[in-house]
C-alpha positions in Angstrom: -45.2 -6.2 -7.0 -45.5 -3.8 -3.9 -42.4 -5.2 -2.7 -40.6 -5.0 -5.7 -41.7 -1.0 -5.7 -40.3 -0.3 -2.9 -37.5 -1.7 -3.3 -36.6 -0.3 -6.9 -37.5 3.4 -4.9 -35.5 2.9 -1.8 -32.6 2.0 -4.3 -33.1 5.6 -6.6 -33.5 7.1 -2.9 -30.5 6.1 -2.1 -28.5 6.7 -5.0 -29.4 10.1 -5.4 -29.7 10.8 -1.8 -25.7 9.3 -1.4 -24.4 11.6 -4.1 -26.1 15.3 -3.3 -25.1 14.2 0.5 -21.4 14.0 -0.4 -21.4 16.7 -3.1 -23.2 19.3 -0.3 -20.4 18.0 2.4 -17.7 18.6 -0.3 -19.2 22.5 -1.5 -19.7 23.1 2.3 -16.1 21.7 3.0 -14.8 24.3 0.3 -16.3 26.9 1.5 -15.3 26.3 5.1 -11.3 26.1 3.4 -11.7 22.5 4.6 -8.5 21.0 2.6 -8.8 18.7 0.1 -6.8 16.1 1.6 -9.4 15.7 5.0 -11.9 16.1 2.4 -11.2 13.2 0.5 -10.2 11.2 3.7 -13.5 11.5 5.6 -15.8 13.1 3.6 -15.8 11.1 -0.1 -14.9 8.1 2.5 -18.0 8.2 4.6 -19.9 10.0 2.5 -20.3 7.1 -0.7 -20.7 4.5 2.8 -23.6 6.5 3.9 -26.2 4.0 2.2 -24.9 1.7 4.0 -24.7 3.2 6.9 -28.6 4.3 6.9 -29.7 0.8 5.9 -27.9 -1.1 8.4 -29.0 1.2 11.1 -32.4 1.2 10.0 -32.2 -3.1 9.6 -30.6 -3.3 13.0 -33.6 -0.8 15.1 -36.4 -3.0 13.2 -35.3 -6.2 14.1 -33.6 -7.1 11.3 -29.3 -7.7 12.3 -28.9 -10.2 9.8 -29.8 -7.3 6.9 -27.6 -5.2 9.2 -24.7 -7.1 9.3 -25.0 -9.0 6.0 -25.1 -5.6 4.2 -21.7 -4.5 5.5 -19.6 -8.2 4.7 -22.0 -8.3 1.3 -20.8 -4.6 0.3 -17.1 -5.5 1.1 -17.3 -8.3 -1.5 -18.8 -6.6 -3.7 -16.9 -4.3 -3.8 -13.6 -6.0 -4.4 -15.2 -8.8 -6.3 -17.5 -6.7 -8.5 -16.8 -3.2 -8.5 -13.2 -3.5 -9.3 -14.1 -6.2 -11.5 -16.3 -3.9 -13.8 -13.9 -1.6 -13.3 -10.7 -3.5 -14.5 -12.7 -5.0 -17.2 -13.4 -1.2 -18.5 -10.0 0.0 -18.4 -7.1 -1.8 -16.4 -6.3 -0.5 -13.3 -2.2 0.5 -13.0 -1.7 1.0 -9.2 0.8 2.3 -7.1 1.7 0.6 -4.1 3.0 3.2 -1.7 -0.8 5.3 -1.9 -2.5 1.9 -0.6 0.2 -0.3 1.2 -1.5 1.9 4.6 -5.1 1.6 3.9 -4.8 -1.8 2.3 -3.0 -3.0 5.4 -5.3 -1.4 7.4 -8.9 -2.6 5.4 -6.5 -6.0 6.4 -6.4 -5.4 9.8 -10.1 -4.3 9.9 -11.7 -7.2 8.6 -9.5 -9.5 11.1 -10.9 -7.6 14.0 -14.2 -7.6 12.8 -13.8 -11.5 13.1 -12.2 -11.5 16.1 -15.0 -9.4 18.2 -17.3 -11.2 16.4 -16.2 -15.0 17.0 -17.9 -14.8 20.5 -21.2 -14.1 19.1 -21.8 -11.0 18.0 -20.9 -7.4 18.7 -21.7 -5.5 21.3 -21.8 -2.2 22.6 -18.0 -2.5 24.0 -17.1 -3.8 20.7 -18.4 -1.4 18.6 -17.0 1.6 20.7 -14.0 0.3 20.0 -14.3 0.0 16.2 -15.4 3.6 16.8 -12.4 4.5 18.5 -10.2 2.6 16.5 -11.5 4.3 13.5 -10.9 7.8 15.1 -7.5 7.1 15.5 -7.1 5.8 12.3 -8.4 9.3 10.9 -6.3 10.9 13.4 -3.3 9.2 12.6 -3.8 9.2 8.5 -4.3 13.1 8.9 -1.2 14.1 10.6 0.8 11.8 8.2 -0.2 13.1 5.1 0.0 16.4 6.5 2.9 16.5 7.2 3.9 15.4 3.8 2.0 16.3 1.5 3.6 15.0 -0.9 3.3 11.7 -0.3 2.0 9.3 -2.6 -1.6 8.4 0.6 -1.7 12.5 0.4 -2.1 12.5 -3.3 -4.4 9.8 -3.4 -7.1 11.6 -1.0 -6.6 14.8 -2.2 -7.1 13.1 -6.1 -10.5 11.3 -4.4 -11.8 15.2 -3.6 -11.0 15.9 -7.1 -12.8 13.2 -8.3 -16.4 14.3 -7.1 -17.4 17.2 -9.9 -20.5 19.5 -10.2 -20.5 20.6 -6.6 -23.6 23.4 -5.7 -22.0 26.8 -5.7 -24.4 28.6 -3.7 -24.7 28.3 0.0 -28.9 27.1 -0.7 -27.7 25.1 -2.8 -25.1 22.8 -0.7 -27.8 23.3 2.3 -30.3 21.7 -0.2 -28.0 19.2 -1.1 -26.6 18.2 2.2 -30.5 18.2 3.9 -32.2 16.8 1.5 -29.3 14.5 0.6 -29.8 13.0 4.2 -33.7 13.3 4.1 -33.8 10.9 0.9 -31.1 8.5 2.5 -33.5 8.3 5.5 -36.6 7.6 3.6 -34.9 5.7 0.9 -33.4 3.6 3.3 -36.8 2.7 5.0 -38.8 2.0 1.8 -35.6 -0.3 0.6 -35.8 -2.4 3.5 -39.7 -2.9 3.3 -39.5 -3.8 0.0 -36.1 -5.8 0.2 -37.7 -8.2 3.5 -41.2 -8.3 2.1 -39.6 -9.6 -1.2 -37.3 -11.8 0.6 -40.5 -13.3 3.2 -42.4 -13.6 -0.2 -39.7 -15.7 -2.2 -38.7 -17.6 1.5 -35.2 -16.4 0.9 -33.4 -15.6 4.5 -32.7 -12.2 5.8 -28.8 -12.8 5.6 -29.1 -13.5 2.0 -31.3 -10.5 1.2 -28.6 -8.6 3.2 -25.8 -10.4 1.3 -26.9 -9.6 -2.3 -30.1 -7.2 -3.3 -29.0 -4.8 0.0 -25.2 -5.5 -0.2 -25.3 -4.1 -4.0 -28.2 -1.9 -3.9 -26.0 0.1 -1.3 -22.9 0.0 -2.7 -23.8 2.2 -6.0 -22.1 4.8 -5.1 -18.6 3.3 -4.7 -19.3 1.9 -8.1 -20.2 4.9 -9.5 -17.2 6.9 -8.2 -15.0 3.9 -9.2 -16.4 3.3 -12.5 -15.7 7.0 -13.4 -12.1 6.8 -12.1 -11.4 3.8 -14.0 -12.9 5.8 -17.6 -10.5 8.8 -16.6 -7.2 6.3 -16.1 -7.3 7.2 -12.3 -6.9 3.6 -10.8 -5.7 5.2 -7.5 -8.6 6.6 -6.9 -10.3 3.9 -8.6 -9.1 1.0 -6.1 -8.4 3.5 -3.1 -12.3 4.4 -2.8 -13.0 0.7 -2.5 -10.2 0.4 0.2 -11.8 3.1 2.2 -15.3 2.1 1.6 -14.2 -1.3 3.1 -12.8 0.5 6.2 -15.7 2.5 6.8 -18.1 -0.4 6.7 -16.6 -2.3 9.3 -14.9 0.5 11.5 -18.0 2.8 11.1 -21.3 1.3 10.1 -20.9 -2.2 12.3 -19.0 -0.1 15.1 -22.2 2.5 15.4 -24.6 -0.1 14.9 -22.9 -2.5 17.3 -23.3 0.4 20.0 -26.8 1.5 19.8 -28.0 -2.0 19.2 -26.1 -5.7 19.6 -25.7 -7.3 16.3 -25.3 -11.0 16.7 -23.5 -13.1 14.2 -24.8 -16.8 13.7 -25.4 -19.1 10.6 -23.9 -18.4 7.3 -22.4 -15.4 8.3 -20.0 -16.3 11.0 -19.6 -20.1 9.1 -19.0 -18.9 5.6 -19.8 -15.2 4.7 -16.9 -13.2 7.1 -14.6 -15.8 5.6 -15.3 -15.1 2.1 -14.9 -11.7 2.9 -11.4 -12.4 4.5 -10.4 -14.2 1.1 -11.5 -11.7 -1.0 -9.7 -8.9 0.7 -6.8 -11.0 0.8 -6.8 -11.8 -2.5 -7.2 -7.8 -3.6 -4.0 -7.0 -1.9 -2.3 -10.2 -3.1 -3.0 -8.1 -7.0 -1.9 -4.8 -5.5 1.2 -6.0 -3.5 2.8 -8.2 -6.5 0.9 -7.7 -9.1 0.2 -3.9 -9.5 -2.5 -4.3 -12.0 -5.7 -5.2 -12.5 -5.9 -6.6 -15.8 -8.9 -7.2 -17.6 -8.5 -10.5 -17.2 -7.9 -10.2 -13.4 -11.1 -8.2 -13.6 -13.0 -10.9 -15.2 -11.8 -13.1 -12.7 -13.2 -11.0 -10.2 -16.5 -10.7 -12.0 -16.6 -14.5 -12.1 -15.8 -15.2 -8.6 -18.3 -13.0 -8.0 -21.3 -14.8 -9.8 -19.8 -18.3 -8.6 -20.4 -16.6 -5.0 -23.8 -15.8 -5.6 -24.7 -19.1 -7.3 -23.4 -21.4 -4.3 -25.5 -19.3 -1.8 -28.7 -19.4 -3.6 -27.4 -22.9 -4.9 -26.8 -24.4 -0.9 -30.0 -22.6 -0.6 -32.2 -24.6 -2.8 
């Protein structure tokens, strides 16, 4: 029971903490005249990955790179498989192709070098320096483009993600509260989770890589569904499917490329012989929907969703 309190505080740790850290970045953006369109490119980005981003830090420091890396190619399938899933099956999602070709192609392009640097056995510090840098320039690189057209349909999709986020602090206590204590309850939240997500795993003799593949994976990704579920209600399915794209980005570029370089992550078992191929397939099949499909039906959403539990049913199924 311990375990299982832990874990169910960790997760409300960091839910809570996730949100009041991005809505203090996105008051404190504002009142720096930070534009919307950086806003909603780095901050609502990194800021709903910041779970995580703590966790697998934290998992990767204690000992733990299975949780560390399982949590990042967990989070990307759930996020395609069962994030846009719920979401489609709410209200389908009606895309438009030129705000994602870029970042689809690029979450694309991610995920195969992920598997690349990977393939000879883990990451290391080289390897996540250059998902670091790589990242940067991907930033870099988005920024100037958009700015320099702000019209464009990528521009209007970050600036709509800003938009998105509501109920910002207005006072600067306020978004110093939020921001802090935002990062405070990520910190703690993140080490209680853990200790009760392992303990709970040791107990039940389920490996780390599956802990990191499911109760982690989805405990961390919340806040992406949270954002997306609320984009979906409002008929925003930009914004809906582009915060999933970015999140995927972010957890490969950023949380595997800083955890890679404080600590080497080695890949072995299921995840380098199954999981980071699911993964591939999964984000292969999202932009196979987006590229000829443009729509995410409810149907196409329920296919998600049951692709999704037929995952999770062979792992604990192979398991056994």
């Amino acid at each position: 029971m311990i375990h299982l309190l832990w874990l169910l505080v960790g997760l409300v740790l960091l839910t809570v903490g996730g949100e009041a850290l991005v809505r203090g970045a996105l008051a404190a953006a504002r009142r720096m005249s930070v534009s919307p369109l950086l806003a909603g490119l780095v901050i609502v980005g990194f800021g709903t990955s910041a779970p995580e981003l703590v966790v697998s830090l934290q998992a990767a420091l204690s000992g733990s790179p299975a949780i560390a890396v399982g949590n990042v190619i967990g989070s990307n399938i759930a996020n395609i498989l069962l994030i846009l899933g719920v979401s489609a099956v709410i209200m389908p999602l009606v895309t438009h192709i030129k705000s994602l070709r870029r970042d689809g192609l690029t979450m694309l392009f991610a995920t195969l070098l992920f598997m690349g640097l990977a393939s000879f056995g883990g990451l290391g510090r080289l390897e996540g320096i250059l998902m670091l840098g790589l990242l940067a320039a991907y930033l870099v690189w988005a920024y100037r483009t958009e700015r320099e057209d702000t019209s464009s349909p990528e521009a209007q999709l970050h600036k709509a993600e800003a938009d998105e986020i509501e109920m910002l602090p207005m006072s600067i206590p306020m978004t110093l509260l939020a921001t802090i204590g935002g990062l405070a309850m990520l910190i703690v939240g993140a080490n209680r989770f853990l200790l009760g997500a392992v303990g709970l795993g040791q107990e039940l003799g389920v490996p780390e890589a599956i802990i990191g593949l499911t109760v982690v994976a989805v405990g961390t990704s919340l806040p992406e569904l949270a954002v997306s579920i609320v984009a979906a209600i409002r008929k925003h399915a930009d914004v809906a499917v582009g915060n999933i794209i970015g999140s995927c980005i972010f957890n490969i570029l950023c949380i595997l490329g800083i955890s890679s370089t404080i600590t080497p992550l080695p890949l072995e078992g299921r995840l380098l012989e199954i999981d980071q191929f699911v993964m591939l397939a999964v984000t292969v099949v999202l932009l196979l929907f987006l590229f000829f499909g443009l729509r995410l039906s409810r149907l196409k959403g329920a296919l998600l969703l049951a692709g999704y539990v037929a995952y999770i049913a062979a792992m604990f199924g192979l398991q056994s």
